[in-house]
VMD Tcl script that draws the C-alpha trace (Angstrom):
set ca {
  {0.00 0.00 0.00}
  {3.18 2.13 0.64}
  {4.62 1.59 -2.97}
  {3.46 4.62 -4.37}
  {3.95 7.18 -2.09}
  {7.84 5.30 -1.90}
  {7.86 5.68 -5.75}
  {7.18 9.65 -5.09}
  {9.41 9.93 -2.28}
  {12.45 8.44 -4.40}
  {11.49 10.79 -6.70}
  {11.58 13.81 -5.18}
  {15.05 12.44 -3.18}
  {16.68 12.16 -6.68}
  {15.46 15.63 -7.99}
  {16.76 17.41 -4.45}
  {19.91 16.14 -4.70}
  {20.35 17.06 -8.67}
  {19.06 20.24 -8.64}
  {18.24 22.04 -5.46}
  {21.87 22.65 -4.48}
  {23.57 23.79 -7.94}
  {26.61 25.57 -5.99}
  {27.28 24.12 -3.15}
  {30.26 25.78 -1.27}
  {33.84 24.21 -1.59}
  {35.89 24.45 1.15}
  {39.67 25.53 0.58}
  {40.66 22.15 1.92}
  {39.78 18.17 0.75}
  {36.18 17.30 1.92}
  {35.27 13.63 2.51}
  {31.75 12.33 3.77}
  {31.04 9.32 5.67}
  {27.29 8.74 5.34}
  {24.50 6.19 4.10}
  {21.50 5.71 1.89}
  {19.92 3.58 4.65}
  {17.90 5.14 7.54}
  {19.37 4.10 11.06}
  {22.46 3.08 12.10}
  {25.44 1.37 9.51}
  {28.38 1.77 11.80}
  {29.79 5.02 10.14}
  {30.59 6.70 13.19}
  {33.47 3.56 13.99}
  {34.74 3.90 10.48}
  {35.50 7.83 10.45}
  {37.29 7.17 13.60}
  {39.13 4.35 12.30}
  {39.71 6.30 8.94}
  {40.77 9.68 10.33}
  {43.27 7.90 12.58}
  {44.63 5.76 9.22}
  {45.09 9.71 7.58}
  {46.62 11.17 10.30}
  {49.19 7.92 10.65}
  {49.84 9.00 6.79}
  {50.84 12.50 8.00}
  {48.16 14.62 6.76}
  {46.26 17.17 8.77}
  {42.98 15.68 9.81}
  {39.73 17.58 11.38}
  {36.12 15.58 11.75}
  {33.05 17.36 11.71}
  {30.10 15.89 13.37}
  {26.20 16.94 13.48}
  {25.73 16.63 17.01}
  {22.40 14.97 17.18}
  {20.14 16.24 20.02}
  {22.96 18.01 21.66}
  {23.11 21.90 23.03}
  {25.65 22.67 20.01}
  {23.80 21.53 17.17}
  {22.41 24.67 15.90}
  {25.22 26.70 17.13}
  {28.11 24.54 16.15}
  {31.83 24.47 17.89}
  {34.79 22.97 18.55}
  {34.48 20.02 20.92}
  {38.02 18.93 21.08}
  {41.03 20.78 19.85}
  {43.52 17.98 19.09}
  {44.96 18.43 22.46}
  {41.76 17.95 25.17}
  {38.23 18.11 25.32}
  {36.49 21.41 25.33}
  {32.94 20.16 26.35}
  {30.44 17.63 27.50}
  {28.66 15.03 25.94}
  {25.08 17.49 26.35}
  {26.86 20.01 24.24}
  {28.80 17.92 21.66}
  {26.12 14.78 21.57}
  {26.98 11.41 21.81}
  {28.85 10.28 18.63}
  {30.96 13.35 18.14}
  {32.10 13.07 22.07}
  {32.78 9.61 21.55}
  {34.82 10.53 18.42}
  {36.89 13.17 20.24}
  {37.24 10.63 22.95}
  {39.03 7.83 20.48}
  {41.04 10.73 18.40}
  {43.55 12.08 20.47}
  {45.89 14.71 18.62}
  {42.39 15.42 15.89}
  {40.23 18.20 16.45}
  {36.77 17.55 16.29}
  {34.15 20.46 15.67}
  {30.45 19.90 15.66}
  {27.24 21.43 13.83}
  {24.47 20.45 11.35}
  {25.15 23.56 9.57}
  {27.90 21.92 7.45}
  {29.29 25.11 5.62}
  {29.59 27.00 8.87}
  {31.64 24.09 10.35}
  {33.92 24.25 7.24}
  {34.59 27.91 7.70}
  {35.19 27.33 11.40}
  {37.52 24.53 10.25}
  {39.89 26.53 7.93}
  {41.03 28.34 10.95}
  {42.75 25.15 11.61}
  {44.85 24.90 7.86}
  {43.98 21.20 7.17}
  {44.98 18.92 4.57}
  {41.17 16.98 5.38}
  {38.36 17.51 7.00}
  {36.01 14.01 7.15}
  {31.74 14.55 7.81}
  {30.16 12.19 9.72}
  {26.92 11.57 8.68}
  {25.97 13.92 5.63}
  {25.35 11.98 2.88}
  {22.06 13.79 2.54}
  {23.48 17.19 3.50}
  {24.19 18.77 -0.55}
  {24.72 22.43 0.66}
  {29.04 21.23 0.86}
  {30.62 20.01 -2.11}
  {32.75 16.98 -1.59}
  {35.73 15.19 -3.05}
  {34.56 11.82 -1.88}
  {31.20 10.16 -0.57}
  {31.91 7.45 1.45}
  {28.50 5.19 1.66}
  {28.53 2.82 4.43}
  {25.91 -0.66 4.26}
  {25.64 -3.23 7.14}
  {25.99 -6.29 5.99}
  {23.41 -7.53 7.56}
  {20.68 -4.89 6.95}
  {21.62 -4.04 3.53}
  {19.11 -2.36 1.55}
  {16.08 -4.00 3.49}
  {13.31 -4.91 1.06}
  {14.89 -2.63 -1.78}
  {12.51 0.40 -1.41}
  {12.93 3.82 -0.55}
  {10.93 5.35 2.71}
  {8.02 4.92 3.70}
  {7.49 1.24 2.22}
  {10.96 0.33 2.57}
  {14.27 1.11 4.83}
  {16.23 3.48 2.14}
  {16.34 6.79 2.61}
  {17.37 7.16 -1.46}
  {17.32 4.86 -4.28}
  {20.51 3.40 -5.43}
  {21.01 5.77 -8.24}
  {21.25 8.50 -5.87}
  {24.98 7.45 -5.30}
  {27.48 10.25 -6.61}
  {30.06 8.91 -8.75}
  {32.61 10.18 -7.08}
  {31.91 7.46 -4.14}
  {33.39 4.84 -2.41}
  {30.78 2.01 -1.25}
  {31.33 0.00 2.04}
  {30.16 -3.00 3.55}
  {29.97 -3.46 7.30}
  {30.65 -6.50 8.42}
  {29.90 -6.81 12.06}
  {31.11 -9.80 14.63}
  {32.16 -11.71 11.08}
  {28.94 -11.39 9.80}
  {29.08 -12.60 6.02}
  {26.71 -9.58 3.81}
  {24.74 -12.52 0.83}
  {26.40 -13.06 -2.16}
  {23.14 -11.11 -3.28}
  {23.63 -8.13 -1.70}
  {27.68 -7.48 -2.80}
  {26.04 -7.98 -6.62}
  {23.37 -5.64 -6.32}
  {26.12 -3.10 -5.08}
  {28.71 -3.66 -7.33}
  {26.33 -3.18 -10.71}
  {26.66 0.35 -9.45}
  {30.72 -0.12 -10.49}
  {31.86 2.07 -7.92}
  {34.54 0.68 -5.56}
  {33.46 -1.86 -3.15}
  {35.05 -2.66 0.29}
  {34.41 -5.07 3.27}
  {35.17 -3.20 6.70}
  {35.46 -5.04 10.18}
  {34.24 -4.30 13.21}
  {34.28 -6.99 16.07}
  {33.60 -6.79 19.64}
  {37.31 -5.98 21.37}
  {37.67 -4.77 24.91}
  {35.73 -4.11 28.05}
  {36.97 -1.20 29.99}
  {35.70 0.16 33.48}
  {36.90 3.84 34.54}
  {39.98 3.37 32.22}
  {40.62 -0.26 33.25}
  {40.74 -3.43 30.47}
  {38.52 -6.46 31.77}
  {39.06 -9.68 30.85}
  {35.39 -11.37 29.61}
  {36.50 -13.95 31.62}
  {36.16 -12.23 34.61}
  {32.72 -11.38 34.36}
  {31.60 -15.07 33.66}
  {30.28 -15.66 37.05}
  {29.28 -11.52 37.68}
  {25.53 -10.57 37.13}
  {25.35 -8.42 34.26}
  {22.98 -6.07 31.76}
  {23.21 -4.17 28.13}
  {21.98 -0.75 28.40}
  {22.12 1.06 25.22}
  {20.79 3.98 22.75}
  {21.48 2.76 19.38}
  {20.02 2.05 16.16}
  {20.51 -1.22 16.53}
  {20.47 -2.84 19.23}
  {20.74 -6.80 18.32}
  {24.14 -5.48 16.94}
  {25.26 -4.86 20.08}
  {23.53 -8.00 21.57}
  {25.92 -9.88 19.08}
  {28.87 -8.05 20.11}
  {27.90 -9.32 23.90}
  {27.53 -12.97 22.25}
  {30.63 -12.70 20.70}
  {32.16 -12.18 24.02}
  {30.71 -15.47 25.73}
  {29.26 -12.35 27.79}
  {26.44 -13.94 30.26}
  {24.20 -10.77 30.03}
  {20.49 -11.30 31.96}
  {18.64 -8.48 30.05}
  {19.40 -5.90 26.90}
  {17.73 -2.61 28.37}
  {17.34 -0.90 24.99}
  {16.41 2.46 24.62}
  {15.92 4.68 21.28}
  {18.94 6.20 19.38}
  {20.52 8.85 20.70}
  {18.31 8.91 23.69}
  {19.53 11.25 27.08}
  {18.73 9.28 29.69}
  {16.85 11.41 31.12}
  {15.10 11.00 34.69}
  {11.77 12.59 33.75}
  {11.29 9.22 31.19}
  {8.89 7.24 32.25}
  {11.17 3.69 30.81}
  {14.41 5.67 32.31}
  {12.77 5.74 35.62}
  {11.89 2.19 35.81}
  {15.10 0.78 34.97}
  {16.44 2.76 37.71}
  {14.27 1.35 40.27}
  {15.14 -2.05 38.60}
  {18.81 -1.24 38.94}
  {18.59 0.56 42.73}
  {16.94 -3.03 43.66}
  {19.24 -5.04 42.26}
  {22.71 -3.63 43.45}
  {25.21 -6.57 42.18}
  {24.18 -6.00 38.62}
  {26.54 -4.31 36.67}
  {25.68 -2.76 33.24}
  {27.58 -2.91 29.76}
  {27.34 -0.45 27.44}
  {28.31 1.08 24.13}
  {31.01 3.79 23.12}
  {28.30 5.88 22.24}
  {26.39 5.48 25.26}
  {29.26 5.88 27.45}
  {29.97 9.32 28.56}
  {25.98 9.93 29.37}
  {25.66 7.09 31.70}
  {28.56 8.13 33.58}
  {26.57 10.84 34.55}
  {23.96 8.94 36.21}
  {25.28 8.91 39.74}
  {23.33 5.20 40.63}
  {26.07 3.28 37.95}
  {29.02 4.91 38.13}
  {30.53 2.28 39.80}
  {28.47 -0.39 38.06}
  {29.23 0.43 34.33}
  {31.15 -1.29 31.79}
  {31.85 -0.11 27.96}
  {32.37 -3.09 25.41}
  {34.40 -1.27 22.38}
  {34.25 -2.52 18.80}
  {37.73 -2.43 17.08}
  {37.10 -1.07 13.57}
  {39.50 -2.75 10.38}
  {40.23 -1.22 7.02}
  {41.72 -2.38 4.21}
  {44.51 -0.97 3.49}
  {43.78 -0.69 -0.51}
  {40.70 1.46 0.89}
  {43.15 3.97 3.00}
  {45.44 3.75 -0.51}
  {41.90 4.33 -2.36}
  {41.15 7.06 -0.15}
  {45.02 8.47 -0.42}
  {44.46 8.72 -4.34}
  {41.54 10.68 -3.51}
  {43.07 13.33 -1.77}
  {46.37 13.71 -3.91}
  {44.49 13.94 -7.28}
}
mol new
graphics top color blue
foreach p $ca { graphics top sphere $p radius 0.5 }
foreach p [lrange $ca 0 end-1] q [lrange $ca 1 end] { graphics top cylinder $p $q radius 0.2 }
display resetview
């Protein structure tokens, strides 16, 4: 029944991006976006952390840009983390772009969904790069690459664009300057199917790795062992949340319950679902609770875990023909 309003969003999608935003500013430095036609989470935010640290290892000047969903600074836009230390919280800069300061010592990190405003912020800082996270969709910043992230797993859903399907564009919406990528997560294989369908684009196609790694409390490494015989809980915010039930799995983590929230969600005591698992948690005062990168930083604030939280961290792996794909990009 959703087919033909799906037909007319795709439509309109394709026409926006062609001709709403003839000139879209360049900046005086390389642009690169990390983004995806698919609505909810792909795992970009891992890979432009794992990416800008691969650039900077190749010497060049790196700066990420993030929106800052839901935080203080979105509208506003600012630097989060200068290279050196953090500038803010994580109710200023938002969740992923605190989490990407957090994993990018020596890169500064600014923040803002107005994209060209971020830029100009950015040339302050002379760089050789500056990498978007998330603005695939955003056409008011021209860029020298489009890097369009899949999970192997999700793929393209049923094929169709919003509202009868999970796409937010149709496959011809991919620039040709663009690089596709396939996220595998915890060695999930994407079907033969899917890696077809994207390679009749004949853009580049590359397989990226992310696997459940290490647990860390307040700056500690855990062994998974150690928690086999501990009474423990997910708690996270995410798109996805049987990803990160996987990641668990992966572990031989003994978790009792997955207390999943929506994406990007605060936390916040005034929630009626927030308020309950804190009751659950004040009553049960062995549990301890693991959570994501992402999700990190907020629940430390929440006084009742701060001794009781644990943050399982996903190690990201590119191939190196994609940072040597990527390098091309930038020299040309």
């Amino acid at each position: 029944m959703l087919y033909p309003a799906s037909r007319l969003y795709a439509g309109h999608m394709l026409l926006r991006r062609r001709y709403l935003f003839p000139m879209p500013y360049k900046a005086a430095f390389r642009v690169i976006s990390i983004g995806n036609l698919t609505s909810g989470g792909s795992g970009k935010t891992p890979i432009t952390i794992a990416l800008a640290a691969a650039l900077k290892e190749k010497g060049l000047n790196v700066v990420v840009a993030s929106r800052g969903y839901h935080a203080a600074w979105e509208d506003q836009g600012g630097m989060i983390s200068d290279g050196r230390k953090l500038l803010t919280d994580v109710s200023k800069a938002g969740d992923e772009a605190l989490m990407v300061a957090s994993a990018l010592p020596g890169i500064p990190v600014l923040v803002g969904r107005k994209r060209k405003q971020v830029l100009l912020q950015a040339e302050k800082l002379k760089p050789d790069l500056l990498i978007l996270d998330d603005a695939m969709q955003h056409l008011k910043v021209a860029r020298d690459l489009d890097i369009v992230v899949f999970d192997s797993k999700v793929g393209l859903g049923n094929g169709w664009v919003i509202p009868a399907g999970y796409l937010r564009e149709p496959l011809s919406a991919l620039p040709e300057n663009s690089i596709i990528l396939l996220h595998s997560k915890n060695g999930h294989v994407a079907p033969a199917s899917l890696q077809n369908t994207l390679l009749r684009t004949g853009l580049p196609l590359f397989v990226v790795h992310s696997s459940a790694d290490t647990i860390i409390s307040d700056g500690r490494m855990i062994s998974p062992q150690a928690l086999a015989h501990s009474s423990l809980s997910l708690i996270s915010a995410i798109a996805h949340p049987s990803s990160f039930e996987a990641s668990a799995q992966a572990l031989a983590l003994p978790f009792r319950k997955h207390y999943a929230f929506p994406d990007h969600f605060a936390f916040a005591p005034n929630n009626p679902d927030m308020n309950r698992f804190l009751q659950e948690a004040r009553n049960q005062a062995d549990e301890l609770y693991i959570c994501t990168d992402k999700d990190y930083q907020k629940l430390q604030q929440i006084t009742l875990l701060k001794d009781r939280l644990l943050c399982l961290s996903l190690k990201t792996t590119l191939d190196p023909a994609l940072v040597d794909k990527v390098m091309g990009v930038i020299d040309n």
